[in-house]
N, C-alpha and C positions, 0 to 999 in steps of 0.2 A: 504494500500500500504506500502513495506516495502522502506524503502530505508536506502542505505549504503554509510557509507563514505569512501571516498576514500584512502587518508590517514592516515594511523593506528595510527602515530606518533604526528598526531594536532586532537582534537576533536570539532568537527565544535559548540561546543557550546565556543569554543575559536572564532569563529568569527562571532560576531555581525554586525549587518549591520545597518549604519548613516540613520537615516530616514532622509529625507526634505522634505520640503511642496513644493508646486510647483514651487514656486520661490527659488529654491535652496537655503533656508534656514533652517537649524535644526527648527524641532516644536519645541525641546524646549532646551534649555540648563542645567535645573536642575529639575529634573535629565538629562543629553544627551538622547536627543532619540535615543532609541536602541532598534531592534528588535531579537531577537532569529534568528538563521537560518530559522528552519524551519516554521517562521512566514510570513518573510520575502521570501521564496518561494511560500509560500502560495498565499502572496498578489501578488507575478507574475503571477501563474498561472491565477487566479482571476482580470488580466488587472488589478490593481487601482495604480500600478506604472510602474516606467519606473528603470531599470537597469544601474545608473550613474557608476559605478566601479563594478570589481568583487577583490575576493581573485581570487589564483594560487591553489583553492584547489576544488572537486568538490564532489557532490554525485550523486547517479545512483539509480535510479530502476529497475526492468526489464525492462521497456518501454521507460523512458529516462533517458539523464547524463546531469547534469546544474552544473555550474560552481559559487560558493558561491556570492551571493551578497553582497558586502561592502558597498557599496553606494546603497539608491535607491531615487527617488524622487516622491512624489506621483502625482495622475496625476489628481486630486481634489484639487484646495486650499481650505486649510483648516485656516480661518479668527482668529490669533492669540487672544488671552484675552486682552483688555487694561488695567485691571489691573492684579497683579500676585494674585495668588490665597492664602488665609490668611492657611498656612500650620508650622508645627515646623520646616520643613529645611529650608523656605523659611523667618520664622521669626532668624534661626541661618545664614544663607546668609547674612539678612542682616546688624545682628551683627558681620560679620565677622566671626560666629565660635567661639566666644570669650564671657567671663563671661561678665557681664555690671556691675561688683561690684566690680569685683578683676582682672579682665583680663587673668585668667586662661584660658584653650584651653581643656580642660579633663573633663568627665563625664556632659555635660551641660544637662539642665532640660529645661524647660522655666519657668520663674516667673510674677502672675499679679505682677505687680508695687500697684495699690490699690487691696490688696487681694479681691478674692470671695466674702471673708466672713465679707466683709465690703462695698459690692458693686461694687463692679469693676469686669470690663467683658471682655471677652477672646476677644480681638480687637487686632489691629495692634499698636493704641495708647496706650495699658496699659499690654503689655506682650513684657516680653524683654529677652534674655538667660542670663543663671545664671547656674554658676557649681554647684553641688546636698550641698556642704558645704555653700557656702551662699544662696543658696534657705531653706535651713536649718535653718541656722543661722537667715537668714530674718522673718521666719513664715509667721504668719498672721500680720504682722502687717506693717504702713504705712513708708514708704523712710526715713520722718524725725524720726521714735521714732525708729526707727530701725540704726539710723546714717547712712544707706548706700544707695545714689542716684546714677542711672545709669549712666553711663557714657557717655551714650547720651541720650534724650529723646526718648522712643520709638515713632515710627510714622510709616505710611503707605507708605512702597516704592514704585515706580514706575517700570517698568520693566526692564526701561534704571539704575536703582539704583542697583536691583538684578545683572543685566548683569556687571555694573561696578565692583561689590565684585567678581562676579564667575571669574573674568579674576584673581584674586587672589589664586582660586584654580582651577585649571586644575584637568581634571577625571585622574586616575593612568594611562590607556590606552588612546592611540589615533593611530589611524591605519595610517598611514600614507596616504592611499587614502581618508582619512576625515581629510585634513589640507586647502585644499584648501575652506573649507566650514565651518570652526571652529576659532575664532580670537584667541585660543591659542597658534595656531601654531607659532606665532611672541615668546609668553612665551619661547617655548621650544628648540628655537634656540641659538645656543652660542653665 
């Protein structure tokens, strides 16, 4: 099936569509769940959600014209993680985005705190970010012989820990029909 967009001047991969779970809340905040357009018409056609907002923009086939989904909400709960999952954005979320040696904000790595090659293993409690100069600087070797201890200790955040840092960074976008369902909207008002 082909389908066209309607407006020549926005390209519907300019609008994403907010997933929620069925309790009108985002799956997830980091990344924002966001689907494609045309995924998110998919899963209309396909019943497994419901159409909370649209855009003012649409596409057509020859058989039918639907109007973009901004919003959708699924119509499945889907039973969130109780813990966050052990990932590099979600070990940089919870350093803030910020080196743990120097506090730089540019080219972060991640660092074991007990290198590899002394036994230490890729966890929540022994991997911390570190800009590529002091993960460098660091090597292989241990916090004291190295003289530099993280700034904080690493440890396993909780989901409510992640969600506190993300309110620190807001995605570049946020559609305006996804404010009522995102706590950054409080950030972005004067």
């Amino acid at each position: 099936m082909t389908v066209h967009f309607r407006q020549s001047n926005v390209s519907p991969q300019a609008c994403p569509a907010l997933v929620l779970n069925a309790d009108y809340r985002p799956l997830s905040y980091y990344p924002l769940s966001l689907w494609g357009w045309q995924d998110a018409i998919k899963a209309v056609f396909l019943d497994r959600v419901n159409i909370v907002s649209e855009y003012d923009k649409t596409v057509k086939s020859p058989s039918f014209e639907i109007r973009l989904p901004s919003v959708v909400s699924l119509k499945a709960y889907v039973k969130p993680a109780r813990q966050p999952a052990f990932t590099r954005f979600n070990v940089f979320l919870r350093d803030r985005f910020t080196c743990q040696y120097c506090g730089q904000r540019d080219d972060l790595t991640f660092d074991h705190v007990i290198p590899r090659s002394k036994g230490g293993a890729t966890t929540w409690e022994n991997v911390v970010a570190a800009c590529s100069a002091c993960n460098l600087r660091k090597g292989d070797r241990l916090p004291h012989e190295a003289h530099m201890l993280p700034a904080q200790p690493p440890f396993q955040p909780s989901v409510a820990d992640l969600h506190r840092n993300g309110r620190l960074f807001p995605p570049n976008y946020l559609h305006e029909s996804w404010l009522d369902y995102l706590y950054w909207d409080s950030v972005l008002e004067p």
